[in-house]
C-alpha positions in Angstrom: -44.1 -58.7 40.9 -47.0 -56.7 39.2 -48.8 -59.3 36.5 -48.0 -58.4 32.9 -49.1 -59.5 29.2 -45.9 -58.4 27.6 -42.2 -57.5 28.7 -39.0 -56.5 27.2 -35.9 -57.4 28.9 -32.1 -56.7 27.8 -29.2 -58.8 28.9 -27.5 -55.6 29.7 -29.2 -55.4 33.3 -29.5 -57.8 36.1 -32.4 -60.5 35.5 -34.4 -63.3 36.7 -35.9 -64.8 33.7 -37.3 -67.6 35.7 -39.2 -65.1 37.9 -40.9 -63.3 35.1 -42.0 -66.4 33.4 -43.6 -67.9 36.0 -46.1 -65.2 36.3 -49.4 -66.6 35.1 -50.6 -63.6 33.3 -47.4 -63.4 31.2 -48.3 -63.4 27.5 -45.0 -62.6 25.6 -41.4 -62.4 27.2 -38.8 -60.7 24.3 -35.2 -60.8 26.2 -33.1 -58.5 23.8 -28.9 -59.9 23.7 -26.8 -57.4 24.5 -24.1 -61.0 23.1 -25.0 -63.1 20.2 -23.5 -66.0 21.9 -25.0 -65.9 25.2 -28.8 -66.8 23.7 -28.6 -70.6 24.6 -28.5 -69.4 28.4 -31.7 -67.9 27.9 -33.6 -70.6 26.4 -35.1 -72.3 29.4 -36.3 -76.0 28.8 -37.9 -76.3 32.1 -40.7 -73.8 30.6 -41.4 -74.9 26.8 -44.4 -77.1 28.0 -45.7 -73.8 28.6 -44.3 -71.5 26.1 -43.0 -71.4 22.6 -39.4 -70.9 22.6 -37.8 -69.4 19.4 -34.8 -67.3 18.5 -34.9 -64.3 16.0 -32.2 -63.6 13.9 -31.0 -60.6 12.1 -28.7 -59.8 8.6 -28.6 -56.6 6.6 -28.8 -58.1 3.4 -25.2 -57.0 2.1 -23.8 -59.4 5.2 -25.4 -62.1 3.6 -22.8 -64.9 3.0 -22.7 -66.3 -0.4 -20.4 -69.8 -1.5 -19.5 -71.0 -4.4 -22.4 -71.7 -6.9 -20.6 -73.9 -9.1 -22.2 -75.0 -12.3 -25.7 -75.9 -11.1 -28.3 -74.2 -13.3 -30.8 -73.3 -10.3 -33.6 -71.4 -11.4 -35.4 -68.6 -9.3 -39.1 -69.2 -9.8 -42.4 -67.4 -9.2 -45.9 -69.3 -7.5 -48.2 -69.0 -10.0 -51.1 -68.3 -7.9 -52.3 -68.4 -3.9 -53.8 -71.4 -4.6 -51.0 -73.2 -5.8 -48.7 -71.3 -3.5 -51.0 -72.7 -0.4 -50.8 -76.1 -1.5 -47.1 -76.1 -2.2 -46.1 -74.3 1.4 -48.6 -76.5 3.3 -47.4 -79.3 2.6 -43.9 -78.3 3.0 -44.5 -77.0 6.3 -46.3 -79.9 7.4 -43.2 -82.4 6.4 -40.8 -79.8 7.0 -42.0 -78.7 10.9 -45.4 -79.9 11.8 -44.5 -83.5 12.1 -40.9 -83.0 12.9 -41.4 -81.1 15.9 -45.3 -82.7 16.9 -43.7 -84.8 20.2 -42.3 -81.2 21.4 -44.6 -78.5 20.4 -48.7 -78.7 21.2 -50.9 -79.7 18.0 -52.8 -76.2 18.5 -50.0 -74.2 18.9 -48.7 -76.2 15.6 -52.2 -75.3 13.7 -51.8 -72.0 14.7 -48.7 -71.2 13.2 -49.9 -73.2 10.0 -52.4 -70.8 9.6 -50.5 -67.7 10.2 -48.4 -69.0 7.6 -51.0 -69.1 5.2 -52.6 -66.2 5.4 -49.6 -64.2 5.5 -47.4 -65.7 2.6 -48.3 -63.6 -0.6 -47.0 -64.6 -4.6 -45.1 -61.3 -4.9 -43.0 -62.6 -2.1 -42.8 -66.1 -2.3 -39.9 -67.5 -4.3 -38.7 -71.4 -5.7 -35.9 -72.8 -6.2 -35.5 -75.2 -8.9 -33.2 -77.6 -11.0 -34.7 -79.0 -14.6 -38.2 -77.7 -13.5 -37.6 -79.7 -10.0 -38.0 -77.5 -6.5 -35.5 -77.7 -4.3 -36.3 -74.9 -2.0 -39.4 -72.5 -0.9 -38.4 -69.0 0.8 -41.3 -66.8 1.4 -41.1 -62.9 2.6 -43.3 -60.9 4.7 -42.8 -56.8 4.1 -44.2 -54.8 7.2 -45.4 -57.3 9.4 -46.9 -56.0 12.2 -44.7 -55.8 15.6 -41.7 -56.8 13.5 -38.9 -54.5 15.4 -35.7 -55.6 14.4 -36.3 -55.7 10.9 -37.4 -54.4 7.3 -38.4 -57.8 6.0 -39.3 -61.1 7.4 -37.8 -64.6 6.4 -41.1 -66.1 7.2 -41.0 -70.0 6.0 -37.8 -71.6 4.4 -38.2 -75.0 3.2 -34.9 -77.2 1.3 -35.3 -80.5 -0.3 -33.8 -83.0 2.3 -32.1 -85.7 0.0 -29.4 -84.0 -1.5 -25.9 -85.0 -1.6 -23.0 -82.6 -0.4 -22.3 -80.5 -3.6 -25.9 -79.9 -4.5 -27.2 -79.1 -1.2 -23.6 -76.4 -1.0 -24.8 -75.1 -4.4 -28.3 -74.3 -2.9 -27.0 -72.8 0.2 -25.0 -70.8 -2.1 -28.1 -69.7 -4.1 -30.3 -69.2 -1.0 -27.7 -66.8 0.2 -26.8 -64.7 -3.4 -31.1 -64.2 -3.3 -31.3 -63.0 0.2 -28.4 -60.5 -0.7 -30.3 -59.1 -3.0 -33.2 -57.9 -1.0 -31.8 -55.1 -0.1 -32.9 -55.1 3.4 -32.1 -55.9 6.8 -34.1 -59.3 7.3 -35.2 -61.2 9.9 -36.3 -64.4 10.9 -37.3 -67.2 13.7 -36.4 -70.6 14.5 -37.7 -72.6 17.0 -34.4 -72.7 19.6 -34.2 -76.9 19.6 -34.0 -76.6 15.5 -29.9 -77.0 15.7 -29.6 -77.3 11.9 -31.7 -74.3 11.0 -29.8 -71.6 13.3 -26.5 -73.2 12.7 -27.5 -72.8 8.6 -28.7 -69.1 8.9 -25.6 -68.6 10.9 -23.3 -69.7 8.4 -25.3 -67.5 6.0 -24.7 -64.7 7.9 -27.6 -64.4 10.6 -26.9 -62.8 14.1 -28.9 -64.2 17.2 -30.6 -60.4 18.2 -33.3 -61.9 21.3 -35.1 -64.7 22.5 -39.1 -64.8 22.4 -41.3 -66.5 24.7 -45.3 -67.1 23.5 -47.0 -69.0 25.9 -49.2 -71.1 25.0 -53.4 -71.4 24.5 
């Protein structure tokens, strides 16, 4: 097998994923699904202490589920600055994945995406969800980013309160779901594939599994 940086697979055609990950020069591996249910096959454990393993999700914006929001006065809020805005989704990202995920995923690899996350997150497109001035959840948007193929916008970084009880935390899936509908585009996002509760929760919101990525590590 000639060495490679990047390759694009589909399901639709006979492949050995094993094979083309364990060529050394491999950088990326994006293994497009032909079935939305088949992803879990492709998600190989025996090769996460090498690479980053995620799924990326699609919606057009209209497919967007939406429950019942009940009587819940939540708020839709704007970041009053980058400043403020760094602080806020730094912290939540560090509660929120960083130390969740730390025994699974290398520190660097961690840092990395911290920083990505950072620089890319802008005011005009970060959003907060509150209750009597309290945040109960963060969702910032990236418009354009680079390489993003399968979309028009990205779900970059979602963060929700954890301790809520059952009707809250429904209400604010509800009102997650009635803000990503109106975006008005088809977005997209990525969740690492051993984060259960965040695919099966962009699922019920309306999210389609479209490939698996592979990013090897530094």
């Amino acid at each position: 097998m000639t060495a490679v940086k990047d390759a694009v697979v589909s399901t639709s055609t006979a492949i050995d994923i094993s094979q083309i990950l364990s060529d050394p020069d491999l950088k990326t591996l994006k293994i497009n699904l032909e079935q939305v249910e088949e992803y879990e096959s492709f998600c190989l454990p025996e090769f996460e202490s090498q690479f980053y393993i995620e799924l990326i999700m699609t919606a057009a914006s209209g497919q967007i589920k939406i429950g019942s929001l009940g009587s819940a006065n939540l708020e839709i809020v704007k970041f009053k600055n980058k400043p403020e805005l760094d602080m806020t989704a730094l912290q939540a990202f560090r509660v929120g994945f960083y130390d969740a995920w730390l025994s699974m995923i290398p520190e660097g690899h961690l840092s990395k995406m911290q920083d990505i996350l950072l620089k890319v997150i802008t005011v005009e497109d970060s959003l907060r969800i509150q209750l009597n001035g309290n945040d109960l959840a963060y969702l910032h948007f990236i418009k354009g980013l680079p390489k993003n193929e399968v979309a028009q916008e990205t779900l970059a970084w979602i963060w929700i309160v954890p301790e809520l009880d059952e009707v809250s935390r429904s209400q604010l899936h509800a009102r997650i779901g009635a803000t990503l509908r109106e975006r008005d585009s088809q977005i997209s996002l990525a969740s690492y594939y051993r984060n259960l509760r965040s695919i099966k929760f962009h699922q019920k919101l309306g999210f389609k599994p479209a490939c698996v990525r592979y990013t090897r590590y530094l």
